[in-house]
mmCIF file of the C-alpha atoms, coordinates in Angstrom:
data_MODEL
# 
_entry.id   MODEL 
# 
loop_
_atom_site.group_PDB 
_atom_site.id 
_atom_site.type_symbol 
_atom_site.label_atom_id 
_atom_site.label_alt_id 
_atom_site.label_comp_id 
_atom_site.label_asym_id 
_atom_site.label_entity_id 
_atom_site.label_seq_id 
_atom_site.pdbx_PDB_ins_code 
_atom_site.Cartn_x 
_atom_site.Cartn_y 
_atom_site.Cartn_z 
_atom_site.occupancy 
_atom_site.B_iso_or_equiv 
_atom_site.pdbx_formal_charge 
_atom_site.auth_seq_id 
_atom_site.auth_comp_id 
_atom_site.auth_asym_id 
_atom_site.auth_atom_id 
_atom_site.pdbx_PDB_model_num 
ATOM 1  C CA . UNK A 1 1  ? 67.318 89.195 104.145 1.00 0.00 ? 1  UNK A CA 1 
ATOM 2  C CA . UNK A 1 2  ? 66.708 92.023 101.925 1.00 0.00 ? 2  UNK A CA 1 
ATOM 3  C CA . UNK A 1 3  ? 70.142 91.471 100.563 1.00 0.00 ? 3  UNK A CA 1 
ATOM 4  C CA . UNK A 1 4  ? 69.249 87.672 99.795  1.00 0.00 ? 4  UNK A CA 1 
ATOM 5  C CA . UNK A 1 5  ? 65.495 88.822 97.899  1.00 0.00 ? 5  UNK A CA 1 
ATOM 6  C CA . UNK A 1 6  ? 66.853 91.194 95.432  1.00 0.00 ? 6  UNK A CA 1 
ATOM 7  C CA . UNK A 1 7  ? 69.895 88.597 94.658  1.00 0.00 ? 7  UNK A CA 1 
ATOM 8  C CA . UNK A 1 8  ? 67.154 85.993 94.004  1.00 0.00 ? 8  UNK A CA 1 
ATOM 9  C CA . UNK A 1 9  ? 68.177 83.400 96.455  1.00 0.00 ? 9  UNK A CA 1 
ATOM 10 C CA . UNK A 1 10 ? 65.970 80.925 97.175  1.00 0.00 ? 10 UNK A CA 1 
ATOM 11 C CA . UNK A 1 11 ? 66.740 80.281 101.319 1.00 0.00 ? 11 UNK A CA 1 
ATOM 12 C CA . UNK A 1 12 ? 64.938 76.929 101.298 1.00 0.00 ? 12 UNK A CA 1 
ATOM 13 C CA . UNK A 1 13 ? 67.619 75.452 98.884  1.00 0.00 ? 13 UNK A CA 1 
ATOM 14 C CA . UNK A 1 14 ? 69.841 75.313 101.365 1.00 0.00 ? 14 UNK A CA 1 
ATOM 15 C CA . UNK A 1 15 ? 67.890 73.225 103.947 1.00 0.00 ? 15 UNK A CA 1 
ATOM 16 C CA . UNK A 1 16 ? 69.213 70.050 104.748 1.00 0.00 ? 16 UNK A CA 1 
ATOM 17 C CA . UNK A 1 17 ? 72.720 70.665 103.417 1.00 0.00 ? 17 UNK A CA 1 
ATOM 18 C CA . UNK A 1 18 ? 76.161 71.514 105.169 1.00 0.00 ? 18 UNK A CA 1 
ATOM 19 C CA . UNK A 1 19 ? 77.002 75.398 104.602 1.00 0.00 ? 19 UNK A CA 1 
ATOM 20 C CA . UNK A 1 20 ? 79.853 77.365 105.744 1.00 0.00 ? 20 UNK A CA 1 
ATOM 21 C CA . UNK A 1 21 ? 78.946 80.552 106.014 1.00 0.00 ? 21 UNK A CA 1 
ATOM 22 C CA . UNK A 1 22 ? 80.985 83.730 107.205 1.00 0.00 ? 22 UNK A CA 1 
ATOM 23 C CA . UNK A 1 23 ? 79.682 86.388 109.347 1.00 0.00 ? 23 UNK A CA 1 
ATOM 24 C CA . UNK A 1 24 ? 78.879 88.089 112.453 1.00 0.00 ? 24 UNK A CA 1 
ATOM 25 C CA . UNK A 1 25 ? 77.809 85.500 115.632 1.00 0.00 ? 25 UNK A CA 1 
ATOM 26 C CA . UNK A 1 26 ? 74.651 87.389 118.193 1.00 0.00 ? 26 UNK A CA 1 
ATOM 27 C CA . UNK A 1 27 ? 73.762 85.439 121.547 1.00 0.00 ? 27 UNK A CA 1 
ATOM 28 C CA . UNK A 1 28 ? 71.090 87.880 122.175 1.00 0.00 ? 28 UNK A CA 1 
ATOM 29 C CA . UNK A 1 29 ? 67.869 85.090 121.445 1.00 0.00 ? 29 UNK A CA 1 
ATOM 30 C CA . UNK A 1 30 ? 70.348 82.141 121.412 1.00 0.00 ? 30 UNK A CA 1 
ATOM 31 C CA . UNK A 1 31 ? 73.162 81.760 118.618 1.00 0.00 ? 31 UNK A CA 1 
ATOM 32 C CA . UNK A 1 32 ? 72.922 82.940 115.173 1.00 0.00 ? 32 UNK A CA 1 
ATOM 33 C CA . UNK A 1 33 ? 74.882 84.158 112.655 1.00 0.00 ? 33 UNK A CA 1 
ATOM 34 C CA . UNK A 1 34 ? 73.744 87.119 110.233 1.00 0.00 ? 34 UNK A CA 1 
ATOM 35 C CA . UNK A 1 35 ? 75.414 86.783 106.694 1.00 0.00 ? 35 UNK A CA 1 
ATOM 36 C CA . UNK A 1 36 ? 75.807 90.398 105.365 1.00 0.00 ? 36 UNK A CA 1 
ATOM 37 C CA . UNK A 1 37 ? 75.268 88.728 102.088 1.00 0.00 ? 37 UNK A CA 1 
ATOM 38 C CA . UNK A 1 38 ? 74.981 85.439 99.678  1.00 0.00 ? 38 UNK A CA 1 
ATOM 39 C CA . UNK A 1 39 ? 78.537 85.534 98.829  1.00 0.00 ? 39 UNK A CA 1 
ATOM 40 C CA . UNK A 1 40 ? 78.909 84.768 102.366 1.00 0.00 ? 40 UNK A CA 1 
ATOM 41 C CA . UNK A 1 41 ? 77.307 81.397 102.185 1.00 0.00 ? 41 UNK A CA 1 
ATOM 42 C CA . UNK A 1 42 ? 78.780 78.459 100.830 1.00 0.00 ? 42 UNK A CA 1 
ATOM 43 C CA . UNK A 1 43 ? 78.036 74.963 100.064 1.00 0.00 ? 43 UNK A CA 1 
ATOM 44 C CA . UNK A 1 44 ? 80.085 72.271 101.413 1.00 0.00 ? 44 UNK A CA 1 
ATOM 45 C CA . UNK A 1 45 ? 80.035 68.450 100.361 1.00 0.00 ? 45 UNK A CA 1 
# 
């Protein structure tokens, strides 16, 4: 997250829309993916 703040990325802009986004997957508290970084997340149409 820290990452995302001092790039200025506003996390909300991406609800509703389809991302791909690259990363590492954790099952520890159900499935989620951690993005080392906004370069790692892309919109797709």
């Amino acid at each position: 997250m820290k990452t995302f703040r001092r790039a200025r990325v506003d996390l909300e802009a991406y609800a509703g829309k389809s991302v791909r986004v690259r990363g590492y997957i954790d099952r520890l508290h159900g499935y989620e993916i951690e993005a080392a970084s906004p370069e790692a997340v892309e919109v797709v149409e």
